[in-house]
C-alpha positions, 0 to 999 in steps of 0.5 A, a space after each residue: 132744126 134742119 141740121 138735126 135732121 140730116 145729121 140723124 138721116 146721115 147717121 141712119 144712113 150709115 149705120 144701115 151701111 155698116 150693117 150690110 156685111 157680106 159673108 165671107 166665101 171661103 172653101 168648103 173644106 175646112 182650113 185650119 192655122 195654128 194659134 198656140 200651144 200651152 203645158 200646165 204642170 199638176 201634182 194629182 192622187 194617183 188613186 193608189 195614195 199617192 201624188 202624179 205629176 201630170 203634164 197637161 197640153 193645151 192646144 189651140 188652133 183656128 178654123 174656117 170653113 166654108 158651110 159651117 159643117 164642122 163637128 156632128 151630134 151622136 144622132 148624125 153619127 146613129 142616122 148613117 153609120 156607115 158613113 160615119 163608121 170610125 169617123 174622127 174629126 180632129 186628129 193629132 199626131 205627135 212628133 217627138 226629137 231624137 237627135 235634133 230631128 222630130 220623127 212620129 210617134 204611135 200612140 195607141 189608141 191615137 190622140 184626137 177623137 171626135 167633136 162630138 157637138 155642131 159648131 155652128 149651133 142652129 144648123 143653118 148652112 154658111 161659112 164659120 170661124 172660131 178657135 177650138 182646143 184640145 188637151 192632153 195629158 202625159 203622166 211622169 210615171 206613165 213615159 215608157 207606156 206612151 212610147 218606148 222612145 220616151 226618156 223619163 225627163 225633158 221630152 221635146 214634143 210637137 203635134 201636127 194637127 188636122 180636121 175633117 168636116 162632115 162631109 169628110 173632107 180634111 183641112 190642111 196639116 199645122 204643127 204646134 210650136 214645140 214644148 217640154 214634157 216630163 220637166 224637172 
């Protein structure tokens, strides 16, 4: 009996130990690191009656930051519009290669945008870490409209990616690993 009962104290113990974590303490500027890099290839209505091939690019990295202050809701953005006047929190760059180096590319409007939703949901401050994605998309029969320094097959293309909180403060630079579009 007596080694039931301390057996169920120790384990009490314990367990209570284990539960008592720290939150990390990271900057408050958000740091970001790139997680992977995907192309799924698709055949779609062109809305004239005809077929697209569509090369859809899937990026991922990871993120943390320091006050969770990352993404915003349209009512932040209406309640301090001069603040956050043309404010974009996740900006992509693309790189493309000519001649075995990667030189940037302008795209028009710029890929990136706005997360336009809170990452960390109950608005409480405190650090945050996660995985986010972005996707875009490159039409076969569109390459001359992107850049003229698109060829009509085999495009070797990276990204540098970074994010800004509310705060505006932006985190470090990553680039994708490359990948082919426009593939036979």
């Amino acid at each position: 009996m007596k080694w039931g009962i301390r057996f169920f104290v120790g384990l009490f113990c314990c367990t209570g130990l284990l539960a008592c974590t720290e939150e990390p303490q990271w900057s408050l500027t958000p740091s970001i690191s790139f997680s992977q890099i995907q192309k799924i290839t698709k055949i779609s209505n062109d809305g004239f009656g005809g077929k697209a091939k569509i090369d859809s690019v899937v990026m991922s990295i990871r993120f943390q930051d320091g006050d969770g202050d990352l993404g915003i809701t349209q009512a932040e953005l209406k309640a301090n519009p001069t603040k956050y006047k043309d404010f974009r929190n996740f900006e992509v760059n693309v790189l493309l290669q000519k001649n075995g180096k990667f030189i940037p590319v302008n795209f028009s409007p710029s890929l990136g945008g706005l997360m336009n939703f809170k990452f960390k949901g109950e608005q409480k401050p405190g650090p945050i870490e996660g995985t986010v994605d972005y996707s875009t998309q490159f039409v076969y029969a569109f390459y001359k409209g992107y850049s003229p320094l698109f060829t009509a097959k085999n495009d070797t293309v990276k990204f540098q990616i970074y994010i800004r909180d509310n705060a505006l403060q932006t985190s470090n630079v990553v680039e994708t690993d490359p990948i082919v579009i426009f593939q036979d």
